[in-house]
Structures are given as C-alpha cells and as structure tokens.
C-alpha positions as YAML, in Angstrom:
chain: A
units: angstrom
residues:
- id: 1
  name: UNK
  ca: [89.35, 111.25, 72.83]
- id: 2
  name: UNK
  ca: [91.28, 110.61, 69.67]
- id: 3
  name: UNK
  ca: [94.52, 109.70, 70.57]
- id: 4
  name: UNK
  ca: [97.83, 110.71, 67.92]
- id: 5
  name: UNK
  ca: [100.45, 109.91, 70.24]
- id: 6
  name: UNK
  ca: [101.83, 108.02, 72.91]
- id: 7
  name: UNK
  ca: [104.82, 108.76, 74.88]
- id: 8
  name: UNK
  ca: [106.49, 106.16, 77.52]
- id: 9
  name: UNK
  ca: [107.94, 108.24, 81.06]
- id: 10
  name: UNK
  ca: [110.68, 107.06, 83.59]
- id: 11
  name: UNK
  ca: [109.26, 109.52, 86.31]
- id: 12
  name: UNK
  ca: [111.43, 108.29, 88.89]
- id: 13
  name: UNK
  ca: [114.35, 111.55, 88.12]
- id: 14
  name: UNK
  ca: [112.09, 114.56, 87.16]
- id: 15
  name: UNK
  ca: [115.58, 116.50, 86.75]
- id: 16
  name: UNK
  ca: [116.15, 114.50, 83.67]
- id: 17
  name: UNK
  ca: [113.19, 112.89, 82.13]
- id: 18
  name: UNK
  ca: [113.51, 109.46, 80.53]
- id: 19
  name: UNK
  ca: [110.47, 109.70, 77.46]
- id: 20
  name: UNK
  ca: [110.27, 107.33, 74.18]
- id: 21
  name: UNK
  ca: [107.74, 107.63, 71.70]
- id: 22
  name: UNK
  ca: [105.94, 104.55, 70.85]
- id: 23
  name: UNK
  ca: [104.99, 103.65, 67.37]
- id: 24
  name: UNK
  ca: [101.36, 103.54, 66.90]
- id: 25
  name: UNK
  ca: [100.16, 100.34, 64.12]
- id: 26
  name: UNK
  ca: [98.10, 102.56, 61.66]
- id: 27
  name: UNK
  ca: [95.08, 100.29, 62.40]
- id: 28
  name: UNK
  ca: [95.11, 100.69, 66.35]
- id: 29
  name: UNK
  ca: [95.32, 104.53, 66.38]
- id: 30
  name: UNK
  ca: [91.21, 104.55, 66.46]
- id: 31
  name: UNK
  ca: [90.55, 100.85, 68.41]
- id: 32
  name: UNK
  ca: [92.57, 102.20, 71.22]
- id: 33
  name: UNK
  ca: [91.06, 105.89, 71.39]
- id: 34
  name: UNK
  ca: [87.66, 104.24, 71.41]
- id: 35
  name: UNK
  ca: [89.17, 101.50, 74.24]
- id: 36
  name: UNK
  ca: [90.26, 104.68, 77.15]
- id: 37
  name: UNK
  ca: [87.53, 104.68, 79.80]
- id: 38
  name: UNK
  ca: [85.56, 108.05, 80.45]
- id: 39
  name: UNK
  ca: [87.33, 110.24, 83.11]
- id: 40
  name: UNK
  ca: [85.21, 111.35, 85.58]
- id: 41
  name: UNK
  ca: [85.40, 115.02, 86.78]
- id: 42
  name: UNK
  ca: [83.00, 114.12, 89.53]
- id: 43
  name: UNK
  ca: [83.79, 116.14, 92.92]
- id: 44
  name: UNK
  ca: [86.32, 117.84, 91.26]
- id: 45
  name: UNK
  ca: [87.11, 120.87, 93.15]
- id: 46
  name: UNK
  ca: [89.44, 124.64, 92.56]
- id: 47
  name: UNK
  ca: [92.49, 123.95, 93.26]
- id: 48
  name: UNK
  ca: [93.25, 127.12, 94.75]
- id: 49
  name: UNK
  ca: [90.08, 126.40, 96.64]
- id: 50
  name: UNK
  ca: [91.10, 123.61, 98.66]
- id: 51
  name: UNK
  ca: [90.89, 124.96, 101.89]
- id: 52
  name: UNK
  ca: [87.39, 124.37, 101.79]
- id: 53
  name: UNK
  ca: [86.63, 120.80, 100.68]
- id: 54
  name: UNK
  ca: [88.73, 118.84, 102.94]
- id: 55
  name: UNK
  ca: [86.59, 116.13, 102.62]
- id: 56
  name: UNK
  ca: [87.21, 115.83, 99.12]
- id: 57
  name: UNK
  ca: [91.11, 116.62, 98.34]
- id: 58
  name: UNK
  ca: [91.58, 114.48, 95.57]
- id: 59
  name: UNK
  ca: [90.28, 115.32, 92.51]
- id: 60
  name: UNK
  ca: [90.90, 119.38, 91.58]
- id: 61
  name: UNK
  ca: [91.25, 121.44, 88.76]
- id: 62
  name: UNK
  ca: [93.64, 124.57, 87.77]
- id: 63
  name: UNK
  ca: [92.82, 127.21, 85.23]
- id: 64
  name: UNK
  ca: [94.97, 129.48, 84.17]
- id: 65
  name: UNK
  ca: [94.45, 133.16, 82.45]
- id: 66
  name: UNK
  ca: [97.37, 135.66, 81.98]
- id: 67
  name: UNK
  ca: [97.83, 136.66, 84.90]
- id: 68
  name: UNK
  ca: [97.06, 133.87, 87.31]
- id: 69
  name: UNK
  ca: [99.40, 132.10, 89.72]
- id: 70
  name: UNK
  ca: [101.85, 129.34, 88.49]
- id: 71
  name: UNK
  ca: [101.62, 125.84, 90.61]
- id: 72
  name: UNK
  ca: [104.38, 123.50, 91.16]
- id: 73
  name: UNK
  ca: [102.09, 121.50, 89.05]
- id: 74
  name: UNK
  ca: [102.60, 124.16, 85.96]
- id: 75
  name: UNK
  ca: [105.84, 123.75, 86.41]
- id: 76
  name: UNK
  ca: [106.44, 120.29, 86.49]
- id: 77
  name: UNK
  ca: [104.19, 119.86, 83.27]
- id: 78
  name: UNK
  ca: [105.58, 122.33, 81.33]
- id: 79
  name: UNK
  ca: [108.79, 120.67, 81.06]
- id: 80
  name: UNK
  ca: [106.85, 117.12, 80.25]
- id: 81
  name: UNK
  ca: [105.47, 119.02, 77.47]
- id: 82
  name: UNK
  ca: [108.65, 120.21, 76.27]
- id: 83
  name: UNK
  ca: [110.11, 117.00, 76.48]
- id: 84
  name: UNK
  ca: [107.54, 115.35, 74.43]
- id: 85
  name: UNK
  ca: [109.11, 117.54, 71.34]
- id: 86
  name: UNK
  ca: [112.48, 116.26, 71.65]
- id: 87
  name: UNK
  ca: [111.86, 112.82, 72.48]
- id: 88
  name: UNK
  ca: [112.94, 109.67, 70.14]
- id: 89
  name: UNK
  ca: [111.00, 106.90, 68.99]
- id: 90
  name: UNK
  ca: [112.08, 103.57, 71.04]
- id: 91
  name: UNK
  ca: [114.29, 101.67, 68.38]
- id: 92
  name: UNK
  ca: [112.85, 98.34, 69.95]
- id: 93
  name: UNK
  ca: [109.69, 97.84, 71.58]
- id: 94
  name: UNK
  ca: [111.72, 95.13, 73.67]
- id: 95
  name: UNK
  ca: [113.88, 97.51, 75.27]
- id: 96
  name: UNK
  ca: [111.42, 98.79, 77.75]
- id: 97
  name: UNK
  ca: [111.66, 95.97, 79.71]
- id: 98
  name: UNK
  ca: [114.62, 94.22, 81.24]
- id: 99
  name: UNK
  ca: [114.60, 91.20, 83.12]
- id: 100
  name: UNK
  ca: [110.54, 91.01, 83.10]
- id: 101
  name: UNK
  ca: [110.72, 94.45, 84.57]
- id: 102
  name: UNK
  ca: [109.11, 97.27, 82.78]
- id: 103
  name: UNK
  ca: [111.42, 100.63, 83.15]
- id: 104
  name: UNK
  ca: [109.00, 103.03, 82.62]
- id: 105
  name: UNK
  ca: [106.21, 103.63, 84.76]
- id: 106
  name: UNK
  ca: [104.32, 106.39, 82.78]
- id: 107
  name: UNK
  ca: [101.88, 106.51, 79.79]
- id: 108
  name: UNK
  ca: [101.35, 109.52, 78.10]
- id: 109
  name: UNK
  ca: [98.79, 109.84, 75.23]
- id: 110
  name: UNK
  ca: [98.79, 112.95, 73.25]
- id: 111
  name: UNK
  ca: [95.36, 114.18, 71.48]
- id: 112
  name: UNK
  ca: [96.47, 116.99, 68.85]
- id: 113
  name: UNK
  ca: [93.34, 118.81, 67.72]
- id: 114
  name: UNK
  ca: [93.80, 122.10, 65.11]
- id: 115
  name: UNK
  ca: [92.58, 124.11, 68.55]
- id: 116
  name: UNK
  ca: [94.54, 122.63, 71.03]
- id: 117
  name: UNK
  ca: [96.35, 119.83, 72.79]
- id: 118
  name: UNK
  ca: [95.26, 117.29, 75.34]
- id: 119
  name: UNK
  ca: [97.87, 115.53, 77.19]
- id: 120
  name: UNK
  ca: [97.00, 112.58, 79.49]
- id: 121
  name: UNK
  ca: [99.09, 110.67, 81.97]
- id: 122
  name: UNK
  ca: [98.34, 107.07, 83.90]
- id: 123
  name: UNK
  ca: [100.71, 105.33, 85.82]
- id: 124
  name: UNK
  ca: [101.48, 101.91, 83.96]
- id: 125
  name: UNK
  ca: [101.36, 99.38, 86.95]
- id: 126
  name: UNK
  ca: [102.82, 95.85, 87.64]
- id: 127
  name: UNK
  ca: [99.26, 94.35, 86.41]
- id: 128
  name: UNK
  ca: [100.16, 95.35, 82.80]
- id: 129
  name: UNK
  ca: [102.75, 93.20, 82.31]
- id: 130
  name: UNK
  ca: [100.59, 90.44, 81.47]
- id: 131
  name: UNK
  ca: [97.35, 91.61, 80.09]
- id: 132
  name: UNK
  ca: [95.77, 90.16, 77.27]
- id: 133
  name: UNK
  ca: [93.18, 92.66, 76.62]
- id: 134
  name: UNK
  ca: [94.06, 95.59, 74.05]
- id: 135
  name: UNK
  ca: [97.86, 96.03, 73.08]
- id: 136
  name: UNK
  ca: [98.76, 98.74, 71.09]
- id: 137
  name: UNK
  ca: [102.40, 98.27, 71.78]
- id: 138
  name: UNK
  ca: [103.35, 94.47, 72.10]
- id: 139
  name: UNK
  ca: [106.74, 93.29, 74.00]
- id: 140
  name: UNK
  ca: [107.33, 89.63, 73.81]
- id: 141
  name: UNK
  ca: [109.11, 88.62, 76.86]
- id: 142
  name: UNK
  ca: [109.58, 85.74, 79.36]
- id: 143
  name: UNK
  ca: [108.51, 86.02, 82.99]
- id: 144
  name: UNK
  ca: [108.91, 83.10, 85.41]
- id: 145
  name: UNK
  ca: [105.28, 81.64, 87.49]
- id: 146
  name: UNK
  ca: [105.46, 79.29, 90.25]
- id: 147
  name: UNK
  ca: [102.79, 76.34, 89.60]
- id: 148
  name: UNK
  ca: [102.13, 74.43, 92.08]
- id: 149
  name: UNK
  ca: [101.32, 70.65, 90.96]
- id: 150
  name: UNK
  ca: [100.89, 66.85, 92.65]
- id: 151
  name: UNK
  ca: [103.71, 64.15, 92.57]
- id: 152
  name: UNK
  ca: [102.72, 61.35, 90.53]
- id: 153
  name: UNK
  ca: [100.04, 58.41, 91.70]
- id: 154
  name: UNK
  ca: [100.42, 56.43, 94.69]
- id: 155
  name: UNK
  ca: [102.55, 59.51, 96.54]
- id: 156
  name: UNK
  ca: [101.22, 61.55, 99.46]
- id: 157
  name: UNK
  ca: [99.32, 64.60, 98.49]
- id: 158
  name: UNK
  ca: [102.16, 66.85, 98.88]
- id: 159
  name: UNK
  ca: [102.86, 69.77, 95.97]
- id: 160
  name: UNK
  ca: [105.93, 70.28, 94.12]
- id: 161
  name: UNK
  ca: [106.28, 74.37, 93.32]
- id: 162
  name: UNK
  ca: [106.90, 74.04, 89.24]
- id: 163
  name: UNK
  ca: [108.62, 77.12, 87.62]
- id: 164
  name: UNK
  ca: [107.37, 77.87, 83.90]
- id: 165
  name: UNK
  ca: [108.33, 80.57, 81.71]
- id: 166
  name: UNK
  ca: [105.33, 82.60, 80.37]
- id: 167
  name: UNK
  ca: [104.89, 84.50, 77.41]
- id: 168
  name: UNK
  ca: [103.89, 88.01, 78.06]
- id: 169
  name: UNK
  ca: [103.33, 91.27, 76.97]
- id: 170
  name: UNK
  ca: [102.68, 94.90, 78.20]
- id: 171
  name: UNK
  ca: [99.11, 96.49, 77.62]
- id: 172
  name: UNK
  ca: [99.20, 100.39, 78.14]
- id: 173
  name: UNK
  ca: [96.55, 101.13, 80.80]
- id: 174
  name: UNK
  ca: [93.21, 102.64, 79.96]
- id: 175
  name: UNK
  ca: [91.68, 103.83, 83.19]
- id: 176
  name: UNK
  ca: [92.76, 105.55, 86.01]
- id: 177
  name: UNK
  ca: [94.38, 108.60, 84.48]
- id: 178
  name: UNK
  ca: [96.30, 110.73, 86.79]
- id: 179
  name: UNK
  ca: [96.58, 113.81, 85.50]
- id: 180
  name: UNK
  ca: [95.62, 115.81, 82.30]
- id: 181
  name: UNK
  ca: [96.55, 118.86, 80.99]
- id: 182
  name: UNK
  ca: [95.23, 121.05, 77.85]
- id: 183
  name: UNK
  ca: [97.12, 123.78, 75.56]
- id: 184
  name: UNK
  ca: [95.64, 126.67, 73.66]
- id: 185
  name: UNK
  ca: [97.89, 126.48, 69.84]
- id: 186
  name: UNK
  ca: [98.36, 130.53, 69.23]
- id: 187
  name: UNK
  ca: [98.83, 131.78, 65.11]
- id: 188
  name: UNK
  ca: [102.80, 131.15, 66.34]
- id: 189
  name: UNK
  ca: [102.17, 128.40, 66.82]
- id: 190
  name: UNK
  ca: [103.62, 129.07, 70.76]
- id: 191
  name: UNK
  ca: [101.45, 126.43, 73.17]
- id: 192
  name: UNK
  ca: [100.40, 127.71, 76.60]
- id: 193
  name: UNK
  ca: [98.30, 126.02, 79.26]
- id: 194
  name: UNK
  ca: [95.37, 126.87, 80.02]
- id: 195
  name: UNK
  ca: [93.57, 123.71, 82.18]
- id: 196
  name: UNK
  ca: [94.99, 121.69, 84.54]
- id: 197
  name: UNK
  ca: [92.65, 118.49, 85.81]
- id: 198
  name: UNK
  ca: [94.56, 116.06, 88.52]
- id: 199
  name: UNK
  ca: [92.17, 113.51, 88.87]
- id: 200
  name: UNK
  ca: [93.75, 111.74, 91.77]
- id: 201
  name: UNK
  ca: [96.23, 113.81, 93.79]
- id: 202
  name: UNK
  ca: [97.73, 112.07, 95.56]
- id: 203
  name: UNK
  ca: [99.18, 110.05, 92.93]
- id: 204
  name: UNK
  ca: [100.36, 112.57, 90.92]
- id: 205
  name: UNK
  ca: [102.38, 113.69, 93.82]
- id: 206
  name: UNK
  ca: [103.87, 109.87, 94.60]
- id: 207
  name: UNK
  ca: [104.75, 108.85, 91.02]
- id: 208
  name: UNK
  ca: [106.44, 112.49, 90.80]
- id: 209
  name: UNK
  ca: [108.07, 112.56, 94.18]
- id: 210
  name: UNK
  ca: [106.08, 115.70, 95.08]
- id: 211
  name: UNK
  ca: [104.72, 117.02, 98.36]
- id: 212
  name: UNK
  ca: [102.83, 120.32, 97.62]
- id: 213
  name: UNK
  ca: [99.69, 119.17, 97.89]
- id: 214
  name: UNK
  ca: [99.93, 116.72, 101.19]
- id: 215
  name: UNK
  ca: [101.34, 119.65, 102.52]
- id: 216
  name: UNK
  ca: [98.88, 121.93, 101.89]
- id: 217
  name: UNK
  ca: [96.38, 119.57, 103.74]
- id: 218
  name: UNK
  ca: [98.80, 118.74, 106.69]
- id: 219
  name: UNK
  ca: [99.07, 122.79, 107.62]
- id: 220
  name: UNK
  ca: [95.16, 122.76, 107.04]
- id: 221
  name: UNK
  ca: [94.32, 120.02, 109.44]
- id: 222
  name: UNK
  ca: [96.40, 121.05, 112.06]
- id: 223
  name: UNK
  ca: [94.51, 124.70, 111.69]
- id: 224
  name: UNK
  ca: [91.13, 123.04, 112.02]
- id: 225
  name: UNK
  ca: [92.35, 121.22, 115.23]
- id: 226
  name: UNK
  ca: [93.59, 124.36, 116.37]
- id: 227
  name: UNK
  ca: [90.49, 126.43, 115.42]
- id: 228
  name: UNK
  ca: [89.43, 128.40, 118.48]
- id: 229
  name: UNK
  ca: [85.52, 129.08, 117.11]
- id: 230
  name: UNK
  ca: [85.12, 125.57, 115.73]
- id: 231
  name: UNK
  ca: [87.77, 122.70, 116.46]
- id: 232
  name: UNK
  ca: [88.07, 119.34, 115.28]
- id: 233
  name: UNK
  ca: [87.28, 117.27, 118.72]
- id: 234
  name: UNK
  ca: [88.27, 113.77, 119.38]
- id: 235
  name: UNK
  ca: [86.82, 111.05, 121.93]
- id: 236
  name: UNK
  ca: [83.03, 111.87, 120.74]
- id: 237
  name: UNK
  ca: [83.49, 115.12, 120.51]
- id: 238
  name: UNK
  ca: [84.69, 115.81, 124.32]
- id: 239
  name: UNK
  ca: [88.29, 116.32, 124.25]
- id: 240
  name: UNK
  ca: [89.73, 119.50, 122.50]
- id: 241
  name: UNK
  ca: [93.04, 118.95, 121.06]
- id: 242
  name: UNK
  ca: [95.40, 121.56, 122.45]
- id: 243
  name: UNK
  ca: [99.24, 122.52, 120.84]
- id: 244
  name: UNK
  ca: [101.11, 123.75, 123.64]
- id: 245
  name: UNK
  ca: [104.61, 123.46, 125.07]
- id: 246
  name: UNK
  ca: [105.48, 124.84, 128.58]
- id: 247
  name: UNK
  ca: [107.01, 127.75, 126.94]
- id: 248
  name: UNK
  ca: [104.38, 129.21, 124.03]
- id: 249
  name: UNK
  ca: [101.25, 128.27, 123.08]
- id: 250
  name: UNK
  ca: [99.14, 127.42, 119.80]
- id: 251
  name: UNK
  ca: [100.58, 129.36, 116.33]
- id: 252
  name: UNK
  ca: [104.17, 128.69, 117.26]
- id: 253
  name: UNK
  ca: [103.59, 125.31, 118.36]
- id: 254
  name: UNK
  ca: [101.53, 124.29, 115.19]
- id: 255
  name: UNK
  ca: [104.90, 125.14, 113.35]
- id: 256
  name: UNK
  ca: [107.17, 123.18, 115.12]
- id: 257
  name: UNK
  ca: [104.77, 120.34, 115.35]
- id: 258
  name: UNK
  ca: [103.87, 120.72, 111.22]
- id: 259
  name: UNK
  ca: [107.84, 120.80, 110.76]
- id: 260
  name: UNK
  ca: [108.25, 117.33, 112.96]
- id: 261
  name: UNK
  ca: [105.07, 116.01, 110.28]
- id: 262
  name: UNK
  ca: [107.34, 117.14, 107.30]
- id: 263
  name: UNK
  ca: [110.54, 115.62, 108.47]
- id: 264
  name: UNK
  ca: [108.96, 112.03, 107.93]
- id: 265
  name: UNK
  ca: [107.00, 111.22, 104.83]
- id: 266
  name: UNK
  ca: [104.63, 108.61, 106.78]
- id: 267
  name: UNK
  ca: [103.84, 111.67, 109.50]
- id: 268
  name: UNK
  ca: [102.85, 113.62, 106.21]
- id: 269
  name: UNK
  ca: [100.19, 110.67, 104.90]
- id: 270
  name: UNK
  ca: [98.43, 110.34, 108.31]
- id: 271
  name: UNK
  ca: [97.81, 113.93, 108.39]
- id: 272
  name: UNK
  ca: [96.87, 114.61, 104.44]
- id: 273
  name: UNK
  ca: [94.98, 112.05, 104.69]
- id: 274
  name: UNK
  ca: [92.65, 112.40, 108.09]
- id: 275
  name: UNK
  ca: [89.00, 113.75, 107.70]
- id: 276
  name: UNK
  ca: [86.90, 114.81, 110.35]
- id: 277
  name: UNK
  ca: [84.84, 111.59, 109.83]
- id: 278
  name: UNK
  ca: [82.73, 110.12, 112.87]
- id: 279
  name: UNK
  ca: [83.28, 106.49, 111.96]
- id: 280
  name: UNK
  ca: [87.25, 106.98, 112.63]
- id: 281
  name: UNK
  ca: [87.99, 105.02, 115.93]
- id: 282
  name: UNK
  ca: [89.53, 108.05, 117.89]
- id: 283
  name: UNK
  ca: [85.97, 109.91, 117.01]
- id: 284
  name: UNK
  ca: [83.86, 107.59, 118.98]
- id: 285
  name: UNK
  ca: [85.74, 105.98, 122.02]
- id: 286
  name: UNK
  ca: [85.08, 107.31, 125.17]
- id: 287
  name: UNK
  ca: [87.07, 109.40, 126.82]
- id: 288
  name: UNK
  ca: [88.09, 107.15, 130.08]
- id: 289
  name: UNK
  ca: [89.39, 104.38, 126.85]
- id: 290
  name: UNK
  ca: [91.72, 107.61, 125.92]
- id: 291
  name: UNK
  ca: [92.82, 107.87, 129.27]
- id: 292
  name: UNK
  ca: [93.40, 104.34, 129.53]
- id: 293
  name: UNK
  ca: [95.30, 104.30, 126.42]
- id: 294
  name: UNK
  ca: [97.71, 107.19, 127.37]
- id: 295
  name: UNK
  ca: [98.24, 105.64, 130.89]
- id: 296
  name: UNK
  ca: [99.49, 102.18, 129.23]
- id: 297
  name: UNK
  ca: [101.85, 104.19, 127.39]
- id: 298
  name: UNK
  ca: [103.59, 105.80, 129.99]
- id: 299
  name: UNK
  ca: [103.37, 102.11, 132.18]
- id: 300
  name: UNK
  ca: [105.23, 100.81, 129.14]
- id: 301
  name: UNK
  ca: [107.34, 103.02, 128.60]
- id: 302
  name: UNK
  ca: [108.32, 102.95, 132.71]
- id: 303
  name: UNK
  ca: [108.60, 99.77, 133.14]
- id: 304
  name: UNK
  ca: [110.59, 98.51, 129.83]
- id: 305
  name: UNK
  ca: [114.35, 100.08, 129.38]
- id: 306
  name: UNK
  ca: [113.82, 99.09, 125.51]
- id: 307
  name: UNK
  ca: [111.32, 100.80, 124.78]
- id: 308
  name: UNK
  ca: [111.52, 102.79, 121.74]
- id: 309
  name: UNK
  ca: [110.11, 106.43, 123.10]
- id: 310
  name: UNK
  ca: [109.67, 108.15, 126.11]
- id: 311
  name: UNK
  ca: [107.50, 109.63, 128.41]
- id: 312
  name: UNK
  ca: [107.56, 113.28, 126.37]
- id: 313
  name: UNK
  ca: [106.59, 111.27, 123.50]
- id: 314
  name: UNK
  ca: [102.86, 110.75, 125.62]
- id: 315
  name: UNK
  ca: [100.29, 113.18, 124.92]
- id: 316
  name: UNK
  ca: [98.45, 113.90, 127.77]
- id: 317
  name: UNK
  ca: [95.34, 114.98, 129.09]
- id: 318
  name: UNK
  ca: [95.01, 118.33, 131.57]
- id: 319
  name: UNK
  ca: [92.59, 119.23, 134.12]
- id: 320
  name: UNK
  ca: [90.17, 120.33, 131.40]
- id: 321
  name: UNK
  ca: [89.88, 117.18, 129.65]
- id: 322
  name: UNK
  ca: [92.33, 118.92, 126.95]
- id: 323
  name: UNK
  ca: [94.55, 116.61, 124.80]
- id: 324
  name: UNK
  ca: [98.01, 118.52, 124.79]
- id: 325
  name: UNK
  ca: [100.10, 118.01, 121.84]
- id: 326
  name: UNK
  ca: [103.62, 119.29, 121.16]
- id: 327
  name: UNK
  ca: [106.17, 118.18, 118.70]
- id: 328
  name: UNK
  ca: [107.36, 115.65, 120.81]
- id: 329
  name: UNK
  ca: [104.54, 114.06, 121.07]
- id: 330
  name: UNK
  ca: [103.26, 114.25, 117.31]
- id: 331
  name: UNK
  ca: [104.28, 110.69, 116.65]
- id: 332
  name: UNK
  ca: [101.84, 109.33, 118.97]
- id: 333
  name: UNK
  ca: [99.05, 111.81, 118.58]
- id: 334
  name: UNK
  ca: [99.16, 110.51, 114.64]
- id: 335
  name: UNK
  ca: [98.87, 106.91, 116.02]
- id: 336
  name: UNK
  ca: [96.09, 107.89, 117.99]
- id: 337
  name: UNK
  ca: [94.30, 109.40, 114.98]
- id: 338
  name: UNK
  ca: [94.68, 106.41, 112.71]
- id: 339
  name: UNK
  ca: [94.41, 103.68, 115.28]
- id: 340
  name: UNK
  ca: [97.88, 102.28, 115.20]
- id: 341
  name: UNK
  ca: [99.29, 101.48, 118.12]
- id: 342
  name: UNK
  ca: [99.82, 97.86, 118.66]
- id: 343
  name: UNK
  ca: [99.94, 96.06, 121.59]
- id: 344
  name: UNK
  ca: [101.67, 92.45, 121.41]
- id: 345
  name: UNK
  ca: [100.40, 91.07, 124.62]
- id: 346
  name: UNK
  ca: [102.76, 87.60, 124.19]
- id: 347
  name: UNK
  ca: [106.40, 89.35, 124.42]
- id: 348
  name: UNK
  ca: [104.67, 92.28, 126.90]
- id: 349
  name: UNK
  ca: [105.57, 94.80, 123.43]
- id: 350
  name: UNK
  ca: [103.92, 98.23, 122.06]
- id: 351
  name: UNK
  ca: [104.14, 99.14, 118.42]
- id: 352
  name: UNK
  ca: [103.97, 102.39, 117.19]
- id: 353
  name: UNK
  ca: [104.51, 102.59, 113.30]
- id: 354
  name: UNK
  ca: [106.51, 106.05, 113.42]
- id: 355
  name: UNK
  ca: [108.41, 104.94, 116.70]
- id: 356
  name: UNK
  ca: [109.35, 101.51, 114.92]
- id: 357
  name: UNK
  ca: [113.18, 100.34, 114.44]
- id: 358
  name: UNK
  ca: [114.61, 99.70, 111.02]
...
C-alpha cells in the first residue's frame, strides 16, 4: 500500500460530512505506507451471500459490474468519495482537537495508482491520543493524568491523587481498517466502484449510524428459529422455539416480533449477533432449569407491584415442551438467549437489561 493521501472524517452527521486533508511531511509519505498492518481478507464472505454464513457475518465483500445491485454501502461511499475532492487542507494541525478531545473519529488514506484508487477507512480511537509510536500528523496538546503519589516521611501511607498536564499527540491508527473501497479511473477520467471489502461490519455500521446489515441478520435468525425442516432448538436441543399469538401463527408473528427487535437498538445487537453455538448457556441447560427460570419470572412479577414487566412479557412453555414467543414477550426471550437476566437476591430484585428504567 502506498499511501498519497490522508483525509480526517467527523462521521457522526453523514448528511453533511466534516473531512480535512492532512498534510503529509514529504519524508513520511513512504515510512507510514510501509508502517499500515496487512488486512486480512480471511473468512471474508459475498455479501449478497450472507444468508448462508451466519456464523461468520463480519467480514464480506461487494463487487460490482454494470448491472449489479447498489448497497446502502455504495451509497454511503460514493458520497465519501466525492467529498474527498472538495475537501480543504486543515489550516492547523491543532484544530482537530479541542479540549484534549479529538473531533474527528475517521482516518481515511487514499492510494492513487495510474489504474485505480484505493480508499481505506479506520476508526481513530481514544488510544491515539497519546501514542508515541509513528506520527505522521503531530498535535501538541495538554491532557490532564491523575498520579497517585505518598505524603512525605513519617505520614501514614495514605496517597494524594496528583494532577499533571501531559504532553501529547495524535498517531493515525494503522490496524484495524474498517472498510475499503477500490475505483476503476476510465479515459474520462469518470471513477466508478468496482470492490467493496468491509472488513468488520459491524463497525462500519456503528461509526456510520447504519443498520442494514444487523438487520439483515436479525430477519435471518428469527427465520432459522422459525424453520419448520430444521430449527434452531434451545435447552440442548429439546425445546422448539415457537412464534405464535392466540390469534395467527408463525410468518405474521415473526414480523411483529422482528418490528418490536427494530424499535430498540440493544434488541437489534442480541439478535445480529446470536449464533447457533453449543457453548451459549441457553444451548445446554436443561430443560426443567428453563422451566424454573420462567416460573421465577412470573413469581416475581406476582408478587412485586414494581416490577418493571408483566406476566405477557413471560415466554412460556406449552404442552409440547414448545417455547412460545410473541412480541410481547421478545424482551425476555433475548435475555434468555444471551443470559441476562439478573437476579439480586439482597433487595428480592430481577434485572432484565431491555426491561431496565432510565
């Protein structure tokens, strides 16, 4: 990777992008192309194949040809790319931070061959601040650190918290890229791309206040759960999880229970994020722990007038040792799955993370 440019992003509005060009030193242009970590493409999978390697839904590519279907991800990058063109150099390297805070949270480094473009994108984290590795831009800044030292001879062994002002600077990040894209240059010199390669997708979704792609794996694990030939099964593998209200039955429920997941961002993580992995807790218990479970629940929730759901809230099991699930109850059923219900046995209270009060 040669690197010929690098480009500073305030991702947090994507309706207006915030990018700076950063002056490259002529001597650090190479140093820092040779300092970037290799980005592994290991277990990368088709985007448009997802479906099928939910066991690996973070790493995927996206070609394009002339015909092929546009992502939100095309999108989103197109208009990065055409932002890069208009952007200004920052006048000061000292006014990307203020107040020890950095106020951009994006690196982009731009590789310009005769061919083509690469265009790269990390998230610059909280670690970078004070890094004193490889700098290719250098802000000179003060940010406090709490010391904590011993009063003076012949006093008790007590610490005093000292507060020092440290010289820092921000190092660009050289790992963990997010995201990079590639674009064919045409004789009119028009760009188009071509290659997609989100090498960690969830990320690229948080630091650009996306959902597509959780999304896409929330609707697919509730289908495998609901999978008449091969369902995900719970409690080793004894209890079936069923969507059903008293009124309709499985594809109608699975949309009213994937638009309670939606409505709350937290729903949406526990769901994009749960394999079909036997070492998860709620693969392995037995099912009379399950029942137990569900039946303190419902003794809670009868015998304490603050407590924070109700009795619909409960999933419960039927005659056939079926787990019923409706949206009601989704909140719970997601606890189950990740193993988050919380019992504080001291003031007689029950946690549950989606159920909890601001």
């Amino acid at each position: 990777m040669n690197i010929n440019k690098i480009f500073l992003l305030n991702s947090n509005d994507t309706n207006d992008f915030n990018i700076k060009q950063v002056a490259i030193e002529n001597d650090k242009e190479v140093s820092f192309s040779k300092s970037i970590k290799n980005i592994s493409e290991y277990g990368m999978k088709n985007y448009f194949d997802l479906a099928e390697s939910l066991e690996n839904p973070k790493k995927y590519s996206i070609s394009l040809g002339e015909n092929d279907e546009k992502t939100y991800h095309i999108d989103l990058l197109e208009k990065i790319r055409s932002s890069l063109d208009e952007a200004d150099f920052l006048e000061n390297i000292e006014l990307a931070v203020d107040n020890g805070k950095l106020l951009y949270n994006i690196a982009i480094y731009v590789e310009d061959d005769e061919k083509y473009t690469g265009i790269y994108i990390y998230e610059i984290k909280e670690s970078h601040l004070l890094r004193d590795d490889f700098y290719v831009m250098k802000i000179p800044f003060t940010k406090q650190k709490i010391n904590l030292k011993k009063k003076g001879a012949g006093t008790t062994n007590e610490k005093l918290a000292v507060v020092e002002n440290v010289a820092g600077s921000v190092g660009l990040p050289t790992e963990g890229c997010i995201v990079s894209f590639f674009k064919r240059k045409k004789d009119d010199e028009q760009y188009k791309i071509y290659k997609v390669k989100v090498y960690d997708a969830w990320k690229f979704d948080d630091v650009f206040g996306k959902v597509e792609t959780r999304k896409k794996y929330v609707r697919f694990t509730l289908e495998k759960f609901a999978n008449e030939e091969n369902p995900i099964k719970i409690a080793n593998d004894a209890v079936q999880v069923v969507f059903k209200n008293e009124d309709e039955e499985t594809s109608n429920v699975v949309d009213t229970v994937e638009a309670v997941i939606m409505s709350d961002m937290k729903l949406v993580k526990t769901f994009s994020n749960f394999h079909n992995n036997s070492r998860r807790k709620i693969k392995n218990i037995e099912v009379s722990r399950l029942r137990e479970v569900l039946n303190l629940l419902k003794d809670y929730v009868l015998n304490n007038a603050e407590a924070n759901f109700e009795l619909k809230n409960i999933p419960t099991l039927d005659e056939k040792g079926n787990l019923i699930v409706n949206a009601d109850s989704t909140p719970i059923f997601a606890a189950l799955l990740e193993n988050k219900i919380i019992q504080r046995l001291l003031n007689n209270d029950i946690e549950i993370p989606y159920y909890k009060k601001d």
